[in-house]
N, CA, C and O atoms as a MOPAC input file, in Angstrom:
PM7 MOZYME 1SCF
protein

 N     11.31700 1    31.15600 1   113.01000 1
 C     10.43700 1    32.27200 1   113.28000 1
 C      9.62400 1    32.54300 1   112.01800 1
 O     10.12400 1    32.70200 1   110.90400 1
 N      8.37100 1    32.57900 1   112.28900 1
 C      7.73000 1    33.11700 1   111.26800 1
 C      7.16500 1    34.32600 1   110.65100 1
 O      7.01200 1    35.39900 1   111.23400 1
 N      6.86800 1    34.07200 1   109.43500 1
 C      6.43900 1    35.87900 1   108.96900 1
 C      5.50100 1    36.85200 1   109.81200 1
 O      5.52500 1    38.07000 1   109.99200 1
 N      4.52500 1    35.65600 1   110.33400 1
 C      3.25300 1    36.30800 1   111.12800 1
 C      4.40400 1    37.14300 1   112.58000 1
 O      4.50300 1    38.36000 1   112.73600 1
 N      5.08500 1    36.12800 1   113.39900 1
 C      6.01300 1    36.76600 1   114.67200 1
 C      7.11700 1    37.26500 1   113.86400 1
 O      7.96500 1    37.28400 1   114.75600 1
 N      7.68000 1    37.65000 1   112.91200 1
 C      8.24600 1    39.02900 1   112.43800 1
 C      7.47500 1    40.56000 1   112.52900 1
 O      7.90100 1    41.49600 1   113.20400 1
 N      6.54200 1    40.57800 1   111.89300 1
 C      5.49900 1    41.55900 1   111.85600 1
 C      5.08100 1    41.98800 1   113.29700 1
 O      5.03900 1    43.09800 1   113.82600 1
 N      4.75000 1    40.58400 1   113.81100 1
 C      4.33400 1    41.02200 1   115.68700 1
 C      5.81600 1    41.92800 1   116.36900 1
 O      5.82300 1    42.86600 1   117.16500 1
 N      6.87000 1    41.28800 1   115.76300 1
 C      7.89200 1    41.99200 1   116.57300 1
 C      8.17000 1    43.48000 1   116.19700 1
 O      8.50700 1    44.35500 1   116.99400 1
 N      7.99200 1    43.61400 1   114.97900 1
 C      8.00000 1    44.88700 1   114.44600 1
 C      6.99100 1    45.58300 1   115.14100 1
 O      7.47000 1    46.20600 1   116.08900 1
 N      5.59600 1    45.72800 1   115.00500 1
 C      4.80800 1    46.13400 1   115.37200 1
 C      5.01200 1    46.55000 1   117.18900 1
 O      4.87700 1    47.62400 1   117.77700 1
 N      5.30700 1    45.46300 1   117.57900 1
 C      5.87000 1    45.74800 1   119.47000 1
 C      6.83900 1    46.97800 1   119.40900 1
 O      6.73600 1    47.97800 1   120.11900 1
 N      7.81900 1    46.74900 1   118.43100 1
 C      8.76000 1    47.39700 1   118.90100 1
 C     10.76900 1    46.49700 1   118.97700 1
 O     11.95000 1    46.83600 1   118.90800 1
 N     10.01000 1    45.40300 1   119.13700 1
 C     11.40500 1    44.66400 1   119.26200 1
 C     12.55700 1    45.07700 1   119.32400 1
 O     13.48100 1    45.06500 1   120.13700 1
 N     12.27800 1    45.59100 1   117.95100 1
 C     13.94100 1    45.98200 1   116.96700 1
 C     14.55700 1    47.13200 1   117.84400 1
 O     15.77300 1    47.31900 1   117.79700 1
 N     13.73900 1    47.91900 1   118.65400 1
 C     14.34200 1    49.10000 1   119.24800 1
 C     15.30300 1    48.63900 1   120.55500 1
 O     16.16900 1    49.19500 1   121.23100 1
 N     14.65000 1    47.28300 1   120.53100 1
 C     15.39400 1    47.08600 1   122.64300 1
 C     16.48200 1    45.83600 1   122.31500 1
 O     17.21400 1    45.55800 1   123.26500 1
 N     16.69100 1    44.97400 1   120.95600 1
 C     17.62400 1    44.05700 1   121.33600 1
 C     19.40000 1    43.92100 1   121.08700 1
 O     19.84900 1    44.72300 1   121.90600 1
 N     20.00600 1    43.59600 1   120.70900 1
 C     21.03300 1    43.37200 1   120.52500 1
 C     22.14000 1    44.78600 1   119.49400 1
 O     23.26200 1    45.24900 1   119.70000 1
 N     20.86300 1    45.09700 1   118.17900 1
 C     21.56400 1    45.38500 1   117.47300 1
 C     20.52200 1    47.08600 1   117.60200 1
 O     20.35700 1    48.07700 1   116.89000 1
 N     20.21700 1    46.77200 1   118.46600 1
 C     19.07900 1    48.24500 1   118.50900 1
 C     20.34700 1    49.76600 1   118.04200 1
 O     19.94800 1    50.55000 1   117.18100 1
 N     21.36700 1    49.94100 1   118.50400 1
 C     21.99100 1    51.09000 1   118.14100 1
 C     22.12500 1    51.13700 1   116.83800 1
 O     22.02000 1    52.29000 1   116.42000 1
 N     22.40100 1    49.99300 1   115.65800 1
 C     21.88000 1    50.53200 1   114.50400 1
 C     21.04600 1    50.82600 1   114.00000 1
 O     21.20100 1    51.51000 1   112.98800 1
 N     19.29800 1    50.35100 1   114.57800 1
 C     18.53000 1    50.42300 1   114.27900 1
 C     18.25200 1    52.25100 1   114.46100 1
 O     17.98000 1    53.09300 1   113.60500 1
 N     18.43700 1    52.35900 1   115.77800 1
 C     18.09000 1    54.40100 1   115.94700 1
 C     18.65900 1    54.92900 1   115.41700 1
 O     18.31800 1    55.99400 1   114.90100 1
 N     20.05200 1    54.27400 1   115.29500 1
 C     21.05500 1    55.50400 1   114.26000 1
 C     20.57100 1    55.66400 1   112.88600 1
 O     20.94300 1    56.54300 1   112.10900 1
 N     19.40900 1    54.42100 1   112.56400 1
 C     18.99400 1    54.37200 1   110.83000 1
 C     17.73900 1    55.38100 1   111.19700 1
 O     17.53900 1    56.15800 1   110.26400 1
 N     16.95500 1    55.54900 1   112.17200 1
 C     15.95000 1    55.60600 1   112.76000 1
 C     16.27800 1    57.20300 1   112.47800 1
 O     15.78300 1    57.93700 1   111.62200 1
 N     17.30300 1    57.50500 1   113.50700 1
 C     17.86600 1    59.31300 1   113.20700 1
 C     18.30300 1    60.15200 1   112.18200 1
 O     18.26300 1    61.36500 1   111.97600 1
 N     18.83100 1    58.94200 1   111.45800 1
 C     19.78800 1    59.65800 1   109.98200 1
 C     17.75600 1    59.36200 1   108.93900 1
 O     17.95500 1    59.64600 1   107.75800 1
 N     16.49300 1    59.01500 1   109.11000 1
 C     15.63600 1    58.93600 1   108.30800 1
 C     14.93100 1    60.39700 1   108.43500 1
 O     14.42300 1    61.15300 1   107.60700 1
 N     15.20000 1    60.47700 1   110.37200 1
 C     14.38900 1    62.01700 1   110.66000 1
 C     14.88300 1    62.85900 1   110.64500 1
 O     14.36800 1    63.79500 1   111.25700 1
 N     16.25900 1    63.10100 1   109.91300 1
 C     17.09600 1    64.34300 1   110.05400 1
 C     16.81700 1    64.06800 1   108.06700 1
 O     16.15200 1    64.94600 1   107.51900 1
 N     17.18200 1    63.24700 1   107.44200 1
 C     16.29000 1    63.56700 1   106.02100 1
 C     14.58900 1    64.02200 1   105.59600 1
 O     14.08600 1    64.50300 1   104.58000 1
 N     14.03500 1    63.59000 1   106.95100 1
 C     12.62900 1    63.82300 1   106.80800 1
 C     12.51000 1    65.83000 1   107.06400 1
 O     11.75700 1    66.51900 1   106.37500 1
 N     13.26200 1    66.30400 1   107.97300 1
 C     13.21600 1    67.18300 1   108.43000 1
 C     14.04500 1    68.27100 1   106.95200 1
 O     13.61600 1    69.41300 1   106.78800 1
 N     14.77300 1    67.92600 1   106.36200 1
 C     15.82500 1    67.95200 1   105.34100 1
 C     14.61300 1    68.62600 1   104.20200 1
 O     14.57000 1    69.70500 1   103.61100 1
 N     13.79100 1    67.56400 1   104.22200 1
 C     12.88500 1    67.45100 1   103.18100 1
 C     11.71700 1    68.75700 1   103.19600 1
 O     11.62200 1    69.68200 1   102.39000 1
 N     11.05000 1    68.52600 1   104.16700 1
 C     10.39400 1    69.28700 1   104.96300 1
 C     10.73100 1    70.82900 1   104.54500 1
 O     10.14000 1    71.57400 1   103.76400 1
 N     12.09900 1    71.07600 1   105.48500 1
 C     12.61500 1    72.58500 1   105.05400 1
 C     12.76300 1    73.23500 1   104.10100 1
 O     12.67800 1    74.44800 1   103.91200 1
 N     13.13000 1    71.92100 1   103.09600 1
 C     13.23900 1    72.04400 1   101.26600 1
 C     11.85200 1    72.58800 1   100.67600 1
 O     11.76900 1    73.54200 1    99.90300 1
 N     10.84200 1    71.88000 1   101.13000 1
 C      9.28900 1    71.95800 1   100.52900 1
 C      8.62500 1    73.33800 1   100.76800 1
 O      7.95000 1    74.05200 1   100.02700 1
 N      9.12500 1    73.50200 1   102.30800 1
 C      8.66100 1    75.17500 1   102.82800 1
 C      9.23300 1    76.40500 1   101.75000 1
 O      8.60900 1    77.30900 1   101.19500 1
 N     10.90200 1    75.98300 1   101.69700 1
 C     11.72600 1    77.07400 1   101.02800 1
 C     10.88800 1    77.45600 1    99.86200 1
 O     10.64500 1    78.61800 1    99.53500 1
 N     10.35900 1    76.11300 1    99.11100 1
 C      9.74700 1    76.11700 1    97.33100 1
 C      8.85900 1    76.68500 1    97.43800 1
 O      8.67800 1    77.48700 1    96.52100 1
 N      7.78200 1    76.65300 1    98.55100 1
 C      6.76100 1    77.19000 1    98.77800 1
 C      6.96900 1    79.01100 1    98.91000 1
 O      6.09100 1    79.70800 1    98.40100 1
 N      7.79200 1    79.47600 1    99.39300 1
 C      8.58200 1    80.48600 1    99.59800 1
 C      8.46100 1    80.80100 1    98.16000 1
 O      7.70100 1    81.63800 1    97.67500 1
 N      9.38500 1    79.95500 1    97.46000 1
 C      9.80700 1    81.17600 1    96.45200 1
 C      9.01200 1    81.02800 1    95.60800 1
 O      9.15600 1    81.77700 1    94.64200 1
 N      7.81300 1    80.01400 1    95.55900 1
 C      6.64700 1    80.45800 1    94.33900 1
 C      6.20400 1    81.64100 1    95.06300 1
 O      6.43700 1    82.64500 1    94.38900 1
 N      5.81300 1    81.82800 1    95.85600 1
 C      4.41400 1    83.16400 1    96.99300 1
 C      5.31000 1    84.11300 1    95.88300 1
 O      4.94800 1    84.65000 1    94.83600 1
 N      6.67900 1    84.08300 1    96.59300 1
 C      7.52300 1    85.20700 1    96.07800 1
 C      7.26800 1    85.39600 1    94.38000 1
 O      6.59400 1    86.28400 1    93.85600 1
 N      7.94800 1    84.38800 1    93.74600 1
 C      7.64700 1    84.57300 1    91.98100 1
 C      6.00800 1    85.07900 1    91.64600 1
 O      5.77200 1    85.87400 1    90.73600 1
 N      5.00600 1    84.53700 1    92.45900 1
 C      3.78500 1    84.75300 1    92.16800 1
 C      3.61200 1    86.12600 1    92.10800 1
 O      3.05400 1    86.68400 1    91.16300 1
 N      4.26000 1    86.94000 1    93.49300 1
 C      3.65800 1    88.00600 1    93.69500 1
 C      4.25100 1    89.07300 1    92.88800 1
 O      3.71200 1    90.10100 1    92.48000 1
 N      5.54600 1    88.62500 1    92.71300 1
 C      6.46300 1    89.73000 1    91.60300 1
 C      6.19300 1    89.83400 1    90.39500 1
 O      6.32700 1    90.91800 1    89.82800 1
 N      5.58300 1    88.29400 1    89.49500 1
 C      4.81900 1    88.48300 1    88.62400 1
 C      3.33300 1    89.33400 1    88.38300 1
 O      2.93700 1    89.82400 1    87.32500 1
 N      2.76200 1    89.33800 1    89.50400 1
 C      1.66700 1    90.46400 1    89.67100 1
 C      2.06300 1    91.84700 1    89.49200 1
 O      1.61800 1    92.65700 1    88.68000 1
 N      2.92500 1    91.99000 1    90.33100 1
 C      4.06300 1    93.08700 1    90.60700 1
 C      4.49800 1    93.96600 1    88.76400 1
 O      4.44400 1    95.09500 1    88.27600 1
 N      4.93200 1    92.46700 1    88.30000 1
 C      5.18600 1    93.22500 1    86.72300 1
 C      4.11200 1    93.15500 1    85.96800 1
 O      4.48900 1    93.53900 1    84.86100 1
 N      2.91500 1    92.87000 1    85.91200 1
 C      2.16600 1    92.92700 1    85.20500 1
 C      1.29600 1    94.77500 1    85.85600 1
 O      0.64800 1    95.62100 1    85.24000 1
 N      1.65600 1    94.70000 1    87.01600 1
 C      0.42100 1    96.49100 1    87.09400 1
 C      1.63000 1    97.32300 1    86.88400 1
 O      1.48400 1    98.53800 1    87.01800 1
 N      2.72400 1    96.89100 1    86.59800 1
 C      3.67000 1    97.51300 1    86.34200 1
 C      3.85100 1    97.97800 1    84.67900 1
 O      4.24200 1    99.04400 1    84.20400 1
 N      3.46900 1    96.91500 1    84.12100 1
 C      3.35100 1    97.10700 1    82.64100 1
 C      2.01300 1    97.41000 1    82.03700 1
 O      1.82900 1    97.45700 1    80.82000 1
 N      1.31400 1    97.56400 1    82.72000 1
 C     -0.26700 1    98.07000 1    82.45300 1
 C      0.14700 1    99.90900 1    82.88200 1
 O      0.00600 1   100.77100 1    82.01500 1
 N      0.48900 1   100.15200 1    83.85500 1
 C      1.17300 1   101.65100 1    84.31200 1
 C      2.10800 1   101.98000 1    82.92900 1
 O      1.78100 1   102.92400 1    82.20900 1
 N      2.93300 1   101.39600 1    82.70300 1
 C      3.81500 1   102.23600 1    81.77200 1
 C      2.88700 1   101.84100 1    80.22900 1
 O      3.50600 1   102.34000 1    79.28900 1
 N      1.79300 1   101.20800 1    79.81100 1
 C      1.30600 1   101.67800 1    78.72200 1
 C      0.36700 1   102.92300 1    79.13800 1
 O      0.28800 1   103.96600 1    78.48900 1
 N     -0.23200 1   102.67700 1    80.16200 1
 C     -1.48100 1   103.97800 1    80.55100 1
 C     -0.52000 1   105.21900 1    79.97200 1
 O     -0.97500 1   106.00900 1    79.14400 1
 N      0.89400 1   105.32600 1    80.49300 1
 C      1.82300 1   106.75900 1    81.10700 1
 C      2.18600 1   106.90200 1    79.70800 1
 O      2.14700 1   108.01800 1    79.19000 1
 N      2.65200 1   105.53900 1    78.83200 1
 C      3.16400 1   106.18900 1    77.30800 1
 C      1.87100 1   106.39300 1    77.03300 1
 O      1.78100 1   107.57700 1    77.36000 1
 N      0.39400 1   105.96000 1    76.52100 1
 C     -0.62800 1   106.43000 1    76.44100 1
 C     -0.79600 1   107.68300 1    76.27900 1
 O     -1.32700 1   108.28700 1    75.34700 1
 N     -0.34600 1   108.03700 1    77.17600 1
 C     -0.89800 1   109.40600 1    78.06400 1
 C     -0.20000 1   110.87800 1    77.11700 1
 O     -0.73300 1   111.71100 1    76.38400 1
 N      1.31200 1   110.64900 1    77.61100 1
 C      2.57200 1   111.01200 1    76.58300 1
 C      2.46500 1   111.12900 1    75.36000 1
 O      3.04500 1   112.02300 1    74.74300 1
 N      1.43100 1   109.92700 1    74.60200 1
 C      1.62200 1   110.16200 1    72.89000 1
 C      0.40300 1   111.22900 1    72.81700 1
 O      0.29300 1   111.92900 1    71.80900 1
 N     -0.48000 1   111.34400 1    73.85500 1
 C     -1.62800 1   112.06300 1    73.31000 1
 C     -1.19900 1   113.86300 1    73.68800 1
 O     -1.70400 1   114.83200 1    73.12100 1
 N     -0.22300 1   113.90200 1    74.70900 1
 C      0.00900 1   115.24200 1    75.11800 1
 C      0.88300 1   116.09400 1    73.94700 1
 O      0.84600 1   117.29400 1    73.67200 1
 N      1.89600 1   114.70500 1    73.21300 1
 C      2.72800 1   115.11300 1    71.99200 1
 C      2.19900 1   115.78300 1    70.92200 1
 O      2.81900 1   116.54900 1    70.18500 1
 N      0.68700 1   115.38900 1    70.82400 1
 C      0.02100 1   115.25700 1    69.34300 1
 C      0.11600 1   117.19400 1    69.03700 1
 O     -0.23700 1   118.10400 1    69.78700 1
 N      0.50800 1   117.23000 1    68.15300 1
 C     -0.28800 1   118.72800 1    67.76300 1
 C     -1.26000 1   119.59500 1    68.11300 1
 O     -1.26000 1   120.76800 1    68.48700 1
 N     -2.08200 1   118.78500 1    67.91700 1
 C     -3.83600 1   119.43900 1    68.85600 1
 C     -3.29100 1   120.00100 1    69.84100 1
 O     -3.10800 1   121.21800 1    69.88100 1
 N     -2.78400 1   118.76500 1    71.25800 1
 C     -2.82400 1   119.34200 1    72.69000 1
 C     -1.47500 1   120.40600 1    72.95900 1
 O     -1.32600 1   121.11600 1    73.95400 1
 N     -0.45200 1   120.29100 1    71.65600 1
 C      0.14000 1   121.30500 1    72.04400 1
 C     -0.00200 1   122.56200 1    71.19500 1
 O      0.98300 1   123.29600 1    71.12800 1
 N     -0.99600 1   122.86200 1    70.60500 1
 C     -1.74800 1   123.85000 1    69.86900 1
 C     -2.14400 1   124.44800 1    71.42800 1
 O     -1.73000 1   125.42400 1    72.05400 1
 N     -3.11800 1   123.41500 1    71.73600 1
 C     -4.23600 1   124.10300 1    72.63400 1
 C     -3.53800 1   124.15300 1    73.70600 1
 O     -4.24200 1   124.87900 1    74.40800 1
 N     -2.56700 1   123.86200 1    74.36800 1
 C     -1.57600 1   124.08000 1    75.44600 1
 C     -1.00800 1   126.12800 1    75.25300 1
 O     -1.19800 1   127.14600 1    75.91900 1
 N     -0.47200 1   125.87100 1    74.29500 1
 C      0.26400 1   127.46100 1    73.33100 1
 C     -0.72000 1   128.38900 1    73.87700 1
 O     -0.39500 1   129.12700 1    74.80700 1
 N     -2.06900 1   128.42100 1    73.30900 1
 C     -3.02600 1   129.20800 1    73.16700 1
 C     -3.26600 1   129.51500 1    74.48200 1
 O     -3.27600 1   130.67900 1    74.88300 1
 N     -3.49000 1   128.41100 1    75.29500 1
 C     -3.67300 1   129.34400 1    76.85400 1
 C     -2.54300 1   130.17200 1    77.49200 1
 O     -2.46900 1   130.80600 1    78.54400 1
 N     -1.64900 1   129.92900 1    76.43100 1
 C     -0.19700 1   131.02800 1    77.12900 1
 C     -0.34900 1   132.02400 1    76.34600 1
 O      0.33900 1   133.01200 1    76.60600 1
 N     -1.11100 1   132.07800 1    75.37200 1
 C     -1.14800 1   133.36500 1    74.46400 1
 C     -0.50600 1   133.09400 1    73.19100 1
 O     -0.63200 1   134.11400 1    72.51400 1
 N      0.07300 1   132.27200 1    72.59700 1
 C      1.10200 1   131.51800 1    71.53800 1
 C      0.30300 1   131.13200 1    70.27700 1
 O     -0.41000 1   130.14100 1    70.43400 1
 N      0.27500 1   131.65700 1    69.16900 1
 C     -0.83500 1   130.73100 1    68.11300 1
 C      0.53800 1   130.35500 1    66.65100 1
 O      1.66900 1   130.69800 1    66.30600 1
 N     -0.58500 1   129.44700 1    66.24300 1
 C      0.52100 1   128.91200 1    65.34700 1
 C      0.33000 1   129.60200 1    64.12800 1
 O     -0.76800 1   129.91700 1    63.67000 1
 N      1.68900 1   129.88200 1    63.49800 1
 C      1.95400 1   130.72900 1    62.74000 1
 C      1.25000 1   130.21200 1    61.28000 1
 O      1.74900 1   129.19400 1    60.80000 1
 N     -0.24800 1   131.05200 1    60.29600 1
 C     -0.14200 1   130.41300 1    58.98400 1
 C      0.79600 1   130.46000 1    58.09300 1
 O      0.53900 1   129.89400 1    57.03100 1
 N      1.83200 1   130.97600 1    58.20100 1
 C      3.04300 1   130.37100 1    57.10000 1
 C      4.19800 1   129.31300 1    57.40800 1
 O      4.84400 1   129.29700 1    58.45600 1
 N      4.30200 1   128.75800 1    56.73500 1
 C      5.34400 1   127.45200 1    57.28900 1
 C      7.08500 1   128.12400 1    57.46100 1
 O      7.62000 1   129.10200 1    56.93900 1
 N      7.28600 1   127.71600 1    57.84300 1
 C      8.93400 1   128.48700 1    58.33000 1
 C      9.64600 1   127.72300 1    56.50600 1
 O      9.51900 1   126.75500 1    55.75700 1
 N     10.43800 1   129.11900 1    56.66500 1
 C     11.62700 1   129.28100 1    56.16300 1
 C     12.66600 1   128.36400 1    56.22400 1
 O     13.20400 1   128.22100 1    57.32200 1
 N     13.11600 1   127.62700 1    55.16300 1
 C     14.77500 1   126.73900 1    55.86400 1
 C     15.76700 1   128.47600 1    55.49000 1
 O     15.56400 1   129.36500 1    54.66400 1
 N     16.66100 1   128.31700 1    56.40300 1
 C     17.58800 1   129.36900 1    56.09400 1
 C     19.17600 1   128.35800 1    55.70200 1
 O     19.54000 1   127.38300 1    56.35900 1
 N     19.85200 1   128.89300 1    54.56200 1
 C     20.80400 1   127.85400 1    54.42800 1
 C     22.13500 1   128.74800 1    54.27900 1
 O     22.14100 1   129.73800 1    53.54700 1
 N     23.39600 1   128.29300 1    55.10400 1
 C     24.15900 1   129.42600 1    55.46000 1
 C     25.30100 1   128.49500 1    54.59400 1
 O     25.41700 1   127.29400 1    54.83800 1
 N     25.95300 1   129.03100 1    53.77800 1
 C     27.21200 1   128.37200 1    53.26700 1
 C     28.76800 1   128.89300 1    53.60000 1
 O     29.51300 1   128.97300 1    52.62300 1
 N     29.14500 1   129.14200 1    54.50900 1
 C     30.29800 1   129.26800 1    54.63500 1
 C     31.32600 1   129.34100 1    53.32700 1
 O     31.02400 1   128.53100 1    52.45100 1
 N     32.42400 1   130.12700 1    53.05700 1
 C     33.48700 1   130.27600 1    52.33100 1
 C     34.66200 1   130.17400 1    52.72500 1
 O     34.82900 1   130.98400 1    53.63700 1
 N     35.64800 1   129.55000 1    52.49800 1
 C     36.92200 1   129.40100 1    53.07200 1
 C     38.01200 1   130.18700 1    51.98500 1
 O     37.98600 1   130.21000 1    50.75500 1
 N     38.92800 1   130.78700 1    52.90100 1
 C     39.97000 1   132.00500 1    51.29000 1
 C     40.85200 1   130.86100 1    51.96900 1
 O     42.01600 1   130.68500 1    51.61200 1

C-alpha cells in the first residue's frame, strides 16, 4: 500500500469502519474530552483576567478617593480653617499663649 492510498484512506474515513476502529474513537473521544478540557480552561483565564482587570480599576479610583479625602482632612486640620471654623461659633483665638501649669505632688 502506498503513501498516496494511506492519505486516500484517511481522508475517506477508513480508519473509523475497519477492524480496529474501537480504538481509533476511543483515541478520537479521549482527544475531544481534552479539547473540551482545554477550552473550559481558556474561558476560566479569560474570567479571571475581566475579573483582575476590573478590580485593578476598582483600586486605583479607590486610591485616587482616599488621597482626594486625606487631601481634604489635611486642609480642614490646618489652623486657618479651624480659626475660621471657631469664629463662626463665636470662639477667637486667644493673643496670649497658654500657660504650662506644673503640679508636683509630695509624698510624707
Amino acid at each position: 500500500m502506498g503513501r498516496k492510498q494511506q492519505i486516500y484512506d484517511i481522508l475517506k474515513g477508513k480508519f473509523l469502519v475497519d477492524e480496529d476502529a474501537f480504538k481509533n474513537w476511543m483515541f478520537i473521544l479521549f482527544l475531544t474530552f481534552l479539547a473540551l478540557i482545554m477550552i473550559s480552561s481558556s474561558h476560566s483565564v479569560d474570567r479571571k483576567v475581566q475579573k483582575i482587570a476590573k478590580l485593578n480599576r476598582q483600586k486605583k479610583e479607590l486610591r485616587s478617593e482616599f488621597v482626594a479625602t486625606r487631601s481634604d482632612l489635611m486642609k480642614l486640620k490646618m489652623e486657618s480653617s479651624v480659626v475660621k471654623q471657631l469664629e463662626n461659633k463665636g470662639l477667637i483665638v486667644s493673643a496670649e499663649p497658654p500657660i504650662k501649669i506644673k503640679i508636683t505632688s509630695r509624698r510624707k
